[in-house]
C-alpha positions, 0 to 999 in steps of 0.5 A: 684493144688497140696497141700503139708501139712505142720506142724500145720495150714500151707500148700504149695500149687502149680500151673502152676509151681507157689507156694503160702504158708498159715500160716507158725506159731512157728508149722511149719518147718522152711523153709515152706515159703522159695520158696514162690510166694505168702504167705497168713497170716489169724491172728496174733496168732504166730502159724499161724504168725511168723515174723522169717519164713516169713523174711526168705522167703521174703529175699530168694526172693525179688519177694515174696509177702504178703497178709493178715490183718492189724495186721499182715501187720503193724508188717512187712511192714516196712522192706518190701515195697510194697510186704506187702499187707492189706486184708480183708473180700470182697476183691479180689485179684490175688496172684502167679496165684491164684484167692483169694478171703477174708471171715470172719472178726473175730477169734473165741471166746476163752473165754469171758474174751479174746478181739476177734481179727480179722481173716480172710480165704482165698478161693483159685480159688474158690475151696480151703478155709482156714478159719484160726481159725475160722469157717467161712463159704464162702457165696455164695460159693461151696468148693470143699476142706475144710482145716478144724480146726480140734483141738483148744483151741476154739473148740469142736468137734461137733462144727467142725463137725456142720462147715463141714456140714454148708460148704458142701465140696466134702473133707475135710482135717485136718489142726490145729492139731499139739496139738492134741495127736496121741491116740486121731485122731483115736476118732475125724476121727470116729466122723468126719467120721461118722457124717460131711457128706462129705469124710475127711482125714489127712495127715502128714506133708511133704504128698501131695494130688491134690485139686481143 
């Protein structure tokens, strides 16, 4: 498999000459669903789900497909029927080639005073995890690559940290991280470096690396 980073939380990843996309968000460029097989949404939260992107992508291609939560299904379904598929956590499914399987009910706590709403990760091939926002850990499950979360509104970095040693990956690759300033990567990869046991990186947008 080969994993191309997009702006923010959302990647490409292609295998067997087939494409699948993950949360192409108001971050991510433009065309980062367009010439998808198969596009995944973990949440609503319009950096990870915007309507625009994925109808631009679902018109280029009348074979392309959507698998995610019942949020965001009931706001696109309509104008597609019967590509749009409602997920969630335990289910199972095939997606352009990949073997997918659902983790996590809820998005992680804002603040008290906001309402949690659902989210939910995707495990590619049994190899790959997006967690979407949230840290949610496969049960069960080795991961060889963690799309890890690396900056939030909801996060704190030892609690990133404490989610990389809790999945164990053999990597881990920064996703989520658009908000957060050039000055201050440098602090967050010496800290993750340091203390989450396993080998990290980032990558720019547009780079690729081999997963799985």
């Amino acid at each position: 498999m080969e994993l191309t980073k997009k702006t923010h939380a959302c990647v490409r990843i292609e295998k067997d000459g087939r494409t699948l996309v993950i949360d192409p968000g108001v971050f991510s460029e433009e065309d980062a669903a367009v010439g998808a097989d198969a596009i995944l949404v973990t949440h609503e939260h319009p950096d990870h789900f915007d309507e625009g992107r994925l109808r631009r992508a679902m018109e280029a291609d009348p074979a392309t497909e959507i698998w995610t939560l019942a949020g965001v299904a009931d706001q696109i379904s309509a104008a597609f029927p019967g590509r749009v598929h409602t997920v969630g956590e335990g289910d199972a499914f095939t997606a352009a080639g990949f073997d997918v399987e659902v983790h996590g009910q809820l998005h992680a706590v804002i603040h008290p005073d906001i309402p949690r709403i659902t989210n939910v990760g995707f495990l590619l091939d049994g190899t790959v995890f997006h967690p979407g926002d949230a840290l949610t850990v496969p049960e069960g499950r080795t991961v060889d690559t963690l799309l890890l979360p690396v900056h939030a509104p909801w996060s704190k970095v030892s609690e990133i940290i404490d989610y990389v040693r809790a999945v164990a990956p053999r990597r881990a690759v920064d996703i989520h991280d658009s908000l957060l300033a050039d000055h201050a990567r440098p602090v967050y990869d010496g800290l993750i470096d340091k203390l989450g046991r396993t080998d990290h990186g980032r990558l720019a947008p547009g780079a690729r690396t081999e997963v799985g």
